[in-house]
Phi, psi and omega in degrees: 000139211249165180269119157298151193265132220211287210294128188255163169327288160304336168285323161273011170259325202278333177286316188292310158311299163308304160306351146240045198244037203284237172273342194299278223342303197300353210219309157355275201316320165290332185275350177288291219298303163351305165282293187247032160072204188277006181263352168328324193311303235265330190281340148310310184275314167291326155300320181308311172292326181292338174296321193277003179272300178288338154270014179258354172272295177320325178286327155214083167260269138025284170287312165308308182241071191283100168241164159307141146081001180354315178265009135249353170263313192306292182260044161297293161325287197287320207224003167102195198291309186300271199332286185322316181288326145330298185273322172288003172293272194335298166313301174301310164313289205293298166337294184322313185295346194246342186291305158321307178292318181307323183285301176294340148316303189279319182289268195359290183305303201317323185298342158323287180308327208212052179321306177323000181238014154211173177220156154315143180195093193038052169084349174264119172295123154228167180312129145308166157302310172332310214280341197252349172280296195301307188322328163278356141310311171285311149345278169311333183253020150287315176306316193308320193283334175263339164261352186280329170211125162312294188331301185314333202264313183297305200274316170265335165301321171281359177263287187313313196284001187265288190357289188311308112054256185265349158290297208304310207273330147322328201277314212286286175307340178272328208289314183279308207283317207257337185213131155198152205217075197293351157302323178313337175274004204266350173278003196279326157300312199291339176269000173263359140308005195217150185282310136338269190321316215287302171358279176311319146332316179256342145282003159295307173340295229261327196260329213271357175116006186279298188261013149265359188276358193243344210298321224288327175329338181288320180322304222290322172273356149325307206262340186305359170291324209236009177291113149292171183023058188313337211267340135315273213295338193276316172302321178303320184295307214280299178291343185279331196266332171328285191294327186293330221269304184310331177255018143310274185310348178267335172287293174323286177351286204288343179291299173329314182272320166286334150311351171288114164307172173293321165302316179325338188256355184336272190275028173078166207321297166347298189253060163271111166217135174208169190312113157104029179304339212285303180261162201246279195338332187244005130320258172345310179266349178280348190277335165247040176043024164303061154344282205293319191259356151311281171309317148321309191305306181310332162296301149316302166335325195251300187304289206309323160314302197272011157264345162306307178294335176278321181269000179277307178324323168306284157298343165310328217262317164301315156347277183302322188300332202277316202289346137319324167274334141279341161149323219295313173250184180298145175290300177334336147288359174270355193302155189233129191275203197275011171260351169074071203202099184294094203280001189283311195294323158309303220282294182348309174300325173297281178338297202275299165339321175292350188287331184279355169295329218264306192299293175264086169252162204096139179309308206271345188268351199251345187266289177342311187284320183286354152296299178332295168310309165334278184271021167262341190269337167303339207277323197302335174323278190290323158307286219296333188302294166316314185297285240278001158297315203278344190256338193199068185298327198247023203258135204261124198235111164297344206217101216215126157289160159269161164047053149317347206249355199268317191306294213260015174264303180285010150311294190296313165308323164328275150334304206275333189295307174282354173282341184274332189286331204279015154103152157305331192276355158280310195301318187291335199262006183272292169327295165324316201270333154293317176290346150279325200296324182308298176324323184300306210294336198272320158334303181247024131271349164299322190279006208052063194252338179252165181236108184323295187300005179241358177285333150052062158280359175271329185283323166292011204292335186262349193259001120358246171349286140015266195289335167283302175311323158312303192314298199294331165294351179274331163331302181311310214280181194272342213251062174098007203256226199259339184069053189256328147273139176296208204202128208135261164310331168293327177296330178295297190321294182315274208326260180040260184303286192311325159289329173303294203298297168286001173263023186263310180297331181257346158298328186273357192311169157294157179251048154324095166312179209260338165323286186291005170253024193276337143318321176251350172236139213251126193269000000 
């Protein structure tokens, strides 16, 4: 039984959006501002465009091969079994990560109200025991909510994408009409002048919620198995939710930092605290007594996380469903109830998600490690887009990137970037998390669920190297690291390295005929 084609141009760009339109708003703008002062503004604009390079090599990818699980059939395709099983670890892990985080969000804001559902733990709210019973309550009724009816899924994503919305743009305008204080910007020369600032800028990127505030853009290539008119819907949903989503997150930035009093900054950006820090945002309107949008925000708190988290689940589920039908995990996860909706592959996800409370607790340690994660499963975006030019030259692309090839080196230079900013105590626990994933992979050649000869350890040759190399340079590196490469000079290494590395990947592809991909592309 096959994935129905369901999602129209707007219901998947409105999924894309919605699903990312989650806990960053909420919680980002402080932790940027926090990190890189009032240069956050900059540290927005540089995620955004590096998110938007790397979702313009997925769109058409996507569009050439619109399957379920993308980021596991696709480099399936290009570079074989290893590879594939690899990066779709990784996605699915990082995937895994946002329900959870969305959910840990809504008890944060909530614990304003209902102190019993977090505690202080060296200045970070973590869960209660109270806070890990509910947490499993929520949990469970995303899932409920996603096998129980599409239509229903659909009908309420689109009430929630209004909401959401229109709060975000109330937040914005009132934040300038009523209290704004265009001196709070006036430190943004000195930190893009300074080697420093720049540091902070870029670990506002990697750490502070910007390019987990971007992730949602990936539905569009999940969901593309299940795409009407694909050949629309997939770029619009994957590039469309990107530029909408960014000038959203840039009025919120900029309203956050002019609504600070001045006093609030006394003692720098760093010790940024005011009444109702666990939410900045409803801090902010109770100090200036916005009463009615304290209580929207408090509303909002709740919706927008857990409608985010209601579409990660969705797609999440596809991951595993495609990484079931290749071989990797049990077949019984690809099963489809009578809506044609893999409910084994939900409830699965449910499970090991409740697991992630415990390892990443806190909101900022659980987006770090799934940024970490995040852009190594982005990297296949820009390799496979070079193979599959070069394996399938003549095949009519509804969807044609320009300068692919220019796109997609600073795609790739990108990934690796943001994977070195989000720091070593990240990066290492990313590792721990591949060497489980690897015991799987070895599990199901052993059940003989894979075929030696289709395992394209010729086609992997780079991503070894690949996943060793990051380790050792974040090792090196300023971002926690040993600071033995400077800062600066890492930007040189990585560019290198992200060239060694895709000229590894393309050499090494599969030599897949136009036959065998005849299957996944829809003419």
């Amino acid at each position: 039984m096959e994935l129905n084609r369901r999602f129209t141009p707007l219901s998947l760009l409105l999924l894309s959006i919605n699903g990312m339109i989650g806990s960053a708003w909420l919680f980002a703008p402080l932790y940027a501002a926090k990190i890189a002062g009032s240069a956050a503004i900059i540290a927005w604009l540089i995620g955004g465009f590096a998110t938007a390079l790397v979702a313009l090599t997925f769109a058409e990818l996507s569009v050439l091969l619109p399957v379920a699980g993308g980021t596991a059939q696709i480099p399936q395709l290009s570079h074989g079994t290893l590879t594939s099983f690899t990066l779709s670890w990784v996605a699915w892990l990082s995937a895994l990560t946002m329900a959870p985080i969305e959910v840990q969000a809504v008890l944060q804001y909530a614990s304003t109200y209902f102190s019993s559902l977090t505690h202080q733990v060296d200045g970070v709210p973590l869960l209660t025991h109270v806070g890990l019973c509910w947490a499993t309550v929520l949990m469970l009724a995303l899932c409920v909510i996603n096998i129980a009816s599409f239509k229903g899924l659909i009908r309420f994503n689109f009430v929630l994408f209004i909401f959401k919305v229109i709060v975000i743009i109330l937040t914005i305008v009132m934040l300038i009409k009523v209290n704004f204080h265009p001196a709070n910007f006036s430190g943004i020369t000195d930190t893009i002048h300074s080697l420093t600032g720049w540091k902070a800028i870029l670990a506002a990127v990697a750490s502070g919620g910007i390019a987990f505030a971007f992730t949602g853009f990936k539905h569009g290539v999940e969901l593309a198995g299940e795409a009407k008119k694909y050949a629309v819907a997939i770029p619009i949903a994957i590039v469309g939710s990107v530029l909408c989503c960014l000038v959203l997150y840039m009025g919120l930035q900029f309203a956050f930092i002019g609504a600070l009093k001045p006093s609030a900054l006394e003692h720098g950006w760093q010790h940024l605290t005011f009444v109702g820090d666990v939410g900045p945002f409803a801090g902010l309107a109770a100090g200036l007594g916005l009463i009615w949008l304290l209580k929207l925000l408090y509303v909002d708190a709740a919706i927008s996380p857990l409608g985010a988290g209601l579409i990660y689940v969705t797609s999440t589920a596809r991951i595993l469903y495609a990484m079931s039908q290749i071989g990797y995990v049990p077949a019984a996860l690809s099963k489809l109830n009578k809506q044609q909706l893999p409910v084994w592959a939900i409830m699965t996800n449910f499970s090991v998600g409740m697991f992630l409370f415990l390892p990443l607790p806190g909101w900022q340690a659980m987006v770090s490690f799934l940024v970490s994660a995040m852009v190594i499963s982005y990297a296949i975006g820009p390799i496979a887009l070079v193979c599959l030019r070069l394996q399938l030259p003549n095949q009519k692309r509804h969807f044609r990137l320009p300068f692919s090839n220019v796109i997609c080196l600073l795609a790739f230079y990108f990934c690796n970037l943001l994977s070195y900013w989000t720091g070593w105590e990240t990066v290492y626990k990313l590792a721990i998390a591949l060497g489980i994933g690897f015991i799987f992979f070895i599990g199901a050649y052993l059940r003989g669920k894979l075929k030696a000869s289709a395992l394209g350890f010729k086609a992997a040759g780079w991503i070894i190297p690949y996943l060793c190399g990051l380790t050792l340079i974040s090792y090196l590196g300023v971002f926690g690291g040993k600071n033995i490469i400077t800062f600066g000079w890492d930007f040189l290494i990585i560019a290198i390295f992200s060239v060694i590395i895709l000229y590894l990947a393309v050499i090494s592809r599969s030599k897949n005929t136009e036959k065998e991909f005849a299957a996944y592309i829809i003419n």
